[in-house]
N, C-alpha and C positions, 0 to 999 in steps of 0.2 A: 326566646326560642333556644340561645345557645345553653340556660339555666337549666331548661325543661332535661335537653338533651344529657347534661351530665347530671341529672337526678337519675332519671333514670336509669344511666352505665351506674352511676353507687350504687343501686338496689336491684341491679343485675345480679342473678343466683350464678356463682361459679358448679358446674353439672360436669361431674366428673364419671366416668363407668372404670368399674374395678371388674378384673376378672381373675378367680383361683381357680384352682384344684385343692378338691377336700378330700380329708384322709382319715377315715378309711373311705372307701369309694363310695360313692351311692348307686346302690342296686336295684332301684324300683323307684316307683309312684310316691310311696310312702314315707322313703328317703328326702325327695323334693319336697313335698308336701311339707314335713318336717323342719326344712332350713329356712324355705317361703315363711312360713308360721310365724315364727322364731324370727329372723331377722325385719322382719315387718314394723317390730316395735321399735328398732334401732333408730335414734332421732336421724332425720336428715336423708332415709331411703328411699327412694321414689319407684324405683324399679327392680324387681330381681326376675331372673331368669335360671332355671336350669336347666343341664342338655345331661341329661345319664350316659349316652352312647358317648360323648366328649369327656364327661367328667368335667364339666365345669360348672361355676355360681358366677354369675354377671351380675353385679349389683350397679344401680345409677343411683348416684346421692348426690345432697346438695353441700359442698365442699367448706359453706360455712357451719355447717349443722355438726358435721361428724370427717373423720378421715379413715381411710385404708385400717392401720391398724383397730380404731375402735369395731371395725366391720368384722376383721381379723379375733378379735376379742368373744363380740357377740358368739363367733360360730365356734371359738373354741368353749364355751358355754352350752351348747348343745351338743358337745362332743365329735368335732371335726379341725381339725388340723388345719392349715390351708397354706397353699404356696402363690405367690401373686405373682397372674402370670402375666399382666400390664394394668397400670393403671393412671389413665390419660384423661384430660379434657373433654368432654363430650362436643361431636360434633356437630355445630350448626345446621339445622335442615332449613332451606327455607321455602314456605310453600307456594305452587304456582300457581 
């Protein structure tokens, strides 16, 4: 039982969410659409979000896969700058 249990913690994914500001701003639909596209391929991304009224890109990725700066890389590849505005551990949901 105690064997099962620390298999499992080793091949527990480390799920980290990163959040910037891209530069120049994003102005529309087509701006999102754009980064979603685009960082999609980035190994290790699970989730992106964007909010245009905030100015932000929330990405969830998997922390063995890729880190902040490679994410940071992707988007200056599509021509956006970005400043990180945290980037933490994802937190545990757990369901009831």
């Amino acid at each position: 039982m105690i064997m099962a249990s620390l298999l499992l913690m080793a091949g527990a994914k480390e799920m980290r969410v990163l959040v910037m500001t891209p530069t120049p701003k994003m102005h529309c639909e087509n701006c999102e659409n754009k980064i979603k596209k685009n960082l999609r391929f980035e190994k290790g991304v699970v989730k992106i979000e964007t909010n245009v009224e905030a100015q932000t890109v929330t990405v969830t990725y998997d922390a063995s896969k890729t880190n902040a700066e490679n994410i940071q890389t992707a988007m200056k590849k599509i021509g956006y700058d970005t400043k990180v505005v945290s980037d933490k551990p994802q937190e545990n949901r757990k369901k009831k």
